[in-house]
Every structure is written in structure tokens, then in C-alpha cells.
C-alpha positions in Angstrom: -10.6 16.9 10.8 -10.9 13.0 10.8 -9.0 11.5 13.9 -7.1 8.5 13.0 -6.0 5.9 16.1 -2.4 4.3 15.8 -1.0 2.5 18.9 -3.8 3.3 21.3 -2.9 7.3 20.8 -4.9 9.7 18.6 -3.3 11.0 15.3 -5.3 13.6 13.5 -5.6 13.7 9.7 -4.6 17.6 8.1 -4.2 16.8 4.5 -5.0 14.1 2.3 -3.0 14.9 -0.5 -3.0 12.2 -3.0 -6.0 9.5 -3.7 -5.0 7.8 -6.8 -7.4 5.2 -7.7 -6.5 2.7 -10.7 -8.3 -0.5 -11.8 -5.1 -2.7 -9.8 -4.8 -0.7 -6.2 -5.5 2.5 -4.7 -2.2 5.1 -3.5 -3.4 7.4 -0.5 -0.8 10.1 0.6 -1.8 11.8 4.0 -0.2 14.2 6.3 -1.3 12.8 10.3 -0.4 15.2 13.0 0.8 12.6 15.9 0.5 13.4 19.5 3.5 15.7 19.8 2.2 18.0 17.4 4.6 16.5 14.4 3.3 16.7 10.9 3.9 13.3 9.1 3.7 12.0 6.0 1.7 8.7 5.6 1.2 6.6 2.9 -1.1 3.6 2.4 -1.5 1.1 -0.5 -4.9 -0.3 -0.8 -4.9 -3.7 -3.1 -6.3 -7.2 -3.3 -4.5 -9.6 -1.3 -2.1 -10.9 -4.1 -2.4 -11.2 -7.7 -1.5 -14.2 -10.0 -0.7 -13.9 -13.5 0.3 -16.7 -15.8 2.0 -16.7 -19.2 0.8 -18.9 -21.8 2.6 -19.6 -25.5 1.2 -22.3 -27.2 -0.7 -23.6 -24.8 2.0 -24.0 -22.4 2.7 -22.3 -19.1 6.4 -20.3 -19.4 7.8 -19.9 -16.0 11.4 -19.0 -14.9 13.8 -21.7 -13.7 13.8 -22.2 -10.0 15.8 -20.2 -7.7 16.2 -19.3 -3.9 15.7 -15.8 -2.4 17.3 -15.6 1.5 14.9 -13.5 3.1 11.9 -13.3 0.7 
């Protein structure tokens, strides 16, 4: 079993259950056994920092109109 640390306490892996990998990101589902002796499930999305895409019709950029989003 692979021992994982999180917050200066060891967590040991029992089951990785799900390793998707596609060309955009990889989904890993785990099940960590913390240092009570709960089983939980963990999940982890592995991905390039951020991805840009841009539209373009006729050689011009189409973007939506401007807007404000409290909290984003």
C-alpha cells in the first residue's frame, strides 16, 4: 500500500479505483484510509494550468458581450 501525507499525518491508499486518462486531463478516484481508520473517497483532477480557446468566423474573433460574475 502507497502512503499518502495530507496535513503532516499519514493517509494510506486501499483502492485506486478510477484512472481515466484523456488527451485534455486525467480523473483519479481513490479510497485513502485517514488516521482514524475512515475509508474516504478522494478524487483528483490532473490538467494543464488553464486552457484558451478562441472562436474565429471570418477572420474575426466572436466573443460574448462583457459581463460581471460576484465571486468568480
Amino acid at each position: 500500500m502507497k502512503e499518502v501525507n495530507k496535513q503532516s499525518k499519514i493517509w494510506k491508499l486501499q483502492d485506486r479505483f478510477l484512472q481515466l486518462r484523456i488527451k485534455w486531463l486525467t480523473v483519479i478516484g481513490e479510497k485513502l484510509q485517514d488516521n482514524y481508520g475512515n475509508i474516504l473517497e478522494y478524487w483528483q483532477v490532473e490538467k494543464a494550468d488553464s486552457v484558451i480557446i478562441l472562436p474565429i468566423q471570418n477572420h474575426h474573433l466572436i466573443l460574448p458581450p462583457c459581463s460581471y460574475h460576484p465571486g468568480v
